[in-house]
C-alpha positions as CSV (number, residue, x, y, z in Angstrom):
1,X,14.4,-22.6,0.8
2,X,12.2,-19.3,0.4
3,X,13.3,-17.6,4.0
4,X,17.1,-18.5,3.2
5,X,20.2,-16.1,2.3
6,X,22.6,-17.5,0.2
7,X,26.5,-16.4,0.3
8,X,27.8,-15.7,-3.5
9,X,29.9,-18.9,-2.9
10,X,26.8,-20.8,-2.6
11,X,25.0,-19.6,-5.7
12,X,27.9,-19.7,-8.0
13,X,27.6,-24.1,-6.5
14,X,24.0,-23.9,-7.0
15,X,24.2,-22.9,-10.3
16,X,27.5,-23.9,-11.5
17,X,28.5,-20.9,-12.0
18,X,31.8,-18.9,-11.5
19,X,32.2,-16.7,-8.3
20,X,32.7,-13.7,-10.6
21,X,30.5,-14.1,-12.9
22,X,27.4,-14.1,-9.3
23,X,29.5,-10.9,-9.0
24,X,29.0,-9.2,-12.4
25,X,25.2,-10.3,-12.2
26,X,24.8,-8.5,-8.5
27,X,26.6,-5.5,-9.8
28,X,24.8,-5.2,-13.2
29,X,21.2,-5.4,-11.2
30,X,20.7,-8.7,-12.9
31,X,20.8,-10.7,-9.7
32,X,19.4,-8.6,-6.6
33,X,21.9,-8.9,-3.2
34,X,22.3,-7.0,0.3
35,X,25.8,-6.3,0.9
36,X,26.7,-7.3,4.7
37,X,30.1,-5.9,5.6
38,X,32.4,-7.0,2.8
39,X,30.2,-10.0,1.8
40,X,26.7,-10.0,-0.7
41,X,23.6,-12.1,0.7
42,X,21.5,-13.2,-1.9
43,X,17.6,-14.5,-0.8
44,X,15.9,-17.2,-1.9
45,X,13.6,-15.2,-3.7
46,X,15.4,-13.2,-5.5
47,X,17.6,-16.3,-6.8
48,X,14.4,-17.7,-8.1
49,X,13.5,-15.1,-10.0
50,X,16.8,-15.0,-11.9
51,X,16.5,-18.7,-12.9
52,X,13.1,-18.3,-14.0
53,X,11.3,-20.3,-11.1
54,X,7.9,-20.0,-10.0
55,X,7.9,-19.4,-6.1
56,X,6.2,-21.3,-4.1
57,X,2.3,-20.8,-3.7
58,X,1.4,-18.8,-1.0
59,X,-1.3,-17.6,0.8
60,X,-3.1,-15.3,-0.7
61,X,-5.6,-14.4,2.0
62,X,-5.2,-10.9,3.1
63,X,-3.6,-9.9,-0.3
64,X,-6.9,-8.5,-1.9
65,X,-6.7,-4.8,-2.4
66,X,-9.7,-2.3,-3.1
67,X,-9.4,0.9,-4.3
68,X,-12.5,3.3,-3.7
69,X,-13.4,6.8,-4.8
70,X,-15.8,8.3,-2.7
71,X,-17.6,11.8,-4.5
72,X,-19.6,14.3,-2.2
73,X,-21.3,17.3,-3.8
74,X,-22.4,20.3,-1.9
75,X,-19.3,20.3,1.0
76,X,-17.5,23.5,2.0
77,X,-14.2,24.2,2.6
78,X,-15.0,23.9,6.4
79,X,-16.8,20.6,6.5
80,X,-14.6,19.3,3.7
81,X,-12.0,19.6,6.8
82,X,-14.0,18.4,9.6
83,X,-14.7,15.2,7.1
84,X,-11.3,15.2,6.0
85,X,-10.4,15.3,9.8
86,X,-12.4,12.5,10.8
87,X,-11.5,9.9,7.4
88,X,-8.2,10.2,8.5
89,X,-8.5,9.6,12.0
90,X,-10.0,6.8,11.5
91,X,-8.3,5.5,8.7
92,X,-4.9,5.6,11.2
93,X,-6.4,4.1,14.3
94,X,-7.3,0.3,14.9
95,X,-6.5,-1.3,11.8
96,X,-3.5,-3.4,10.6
97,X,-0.3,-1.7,11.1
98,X,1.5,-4.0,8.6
99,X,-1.3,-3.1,5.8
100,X,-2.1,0.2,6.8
101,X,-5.3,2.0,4.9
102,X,-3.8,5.0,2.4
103,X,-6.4,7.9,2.0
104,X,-6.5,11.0,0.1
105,X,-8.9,13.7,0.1
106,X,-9.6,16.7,-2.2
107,X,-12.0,19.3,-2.0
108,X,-12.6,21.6,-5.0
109,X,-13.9,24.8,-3.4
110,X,-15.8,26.3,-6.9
111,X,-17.6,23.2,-7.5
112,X,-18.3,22.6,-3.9
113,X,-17.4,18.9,-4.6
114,X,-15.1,16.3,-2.1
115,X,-13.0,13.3,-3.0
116,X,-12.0,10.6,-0.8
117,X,-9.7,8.2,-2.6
118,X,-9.1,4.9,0.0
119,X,-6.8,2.2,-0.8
120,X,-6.7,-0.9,1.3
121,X,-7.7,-4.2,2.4
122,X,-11.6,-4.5,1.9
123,X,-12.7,-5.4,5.1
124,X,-11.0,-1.9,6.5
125,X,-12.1,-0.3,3.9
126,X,-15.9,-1.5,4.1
127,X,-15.2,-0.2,7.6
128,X,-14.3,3.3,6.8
129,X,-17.0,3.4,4.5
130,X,-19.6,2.4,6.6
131,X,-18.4,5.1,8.8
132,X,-18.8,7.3,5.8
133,X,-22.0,6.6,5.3
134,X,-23.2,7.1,8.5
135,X,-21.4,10.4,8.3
136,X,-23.4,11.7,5.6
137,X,-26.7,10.3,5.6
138,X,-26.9,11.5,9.8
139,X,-28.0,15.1,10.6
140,X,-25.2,15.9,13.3
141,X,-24.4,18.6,11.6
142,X,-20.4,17.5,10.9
143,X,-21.4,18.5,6.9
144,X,-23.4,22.2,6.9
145,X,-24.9,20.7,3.4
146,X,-25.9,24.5,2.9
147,X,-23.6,26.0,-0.1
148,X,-23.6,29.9,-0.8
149,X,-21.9,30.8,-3.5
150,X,-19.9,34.1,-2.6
């Protein structure tokens, strides 16, 4: 029953309701519906939830979320680029499309201070911030850790 669309007809039988009374409930935003042509479509789910019933369990692998805030001191405007460059590349290349990684950065120039803020799934994220590590802690000269003050 949770994949199915339901006609206004069929909900108003399902629930023993009046036609026009489904009606006033899609147009009040009490009752969600997709309008197809001339007709509403209501889904499973969103008849559920205006009866008050639980859906079904589902799988809840993949739905874990982790939110990270990653702080670097002593970065430039310049390598707060090239790292800002190189989070996002990788960030938007060879991970799930459907559950794509979001990342933010900001640098604040007079403090000399980065901040990478990553939302995702944890094992793309322990990804990106493996990368991150290896980033930082190698001498490849991406982050000129040298800060002059002008």
């Amino acid at each position: 029953m949770k994949g199915n669309m339901y006609s206004v007809e069929q909900v108003a039988d399902r629930l023993g309701l009046h036609v026009r009374t489904v009606r006033g409930y899609i147009r009040s935003g009490r009752l969600r519906a997709v309008r197809i042509g001339k007709q509403y479509r209501i889904a499973a789910s969103d008849l559920d939830t205006l009866t008050g019933q639980a859906p079904a369990a589902t799988n809840v692998s993949g739905q874990a979320e982790v939110s990270s805030i990653v702080q670097i001191d002593g970065v430039d405007r310049a390598a707060a680029d090239r790292l800002g460059t190189l989070v996002l590349a990788s960030a938007n290349t060879g991970h799930d499309q459907a559950n794509p990684l979001r990342v933010q950065t900001v640098h604040d120039e007079q403090r000399h201070r980065m901040k990478i803020i990553i939302l995702g799934d944890p094992a793309a994220t322990a990804e990106l911030l493996h990368l991150l590590d290896a980033v930082l802690n190698a001498d490849n000269g991406l982050l000129d850790r040298e800060v002059h003050d002008a």
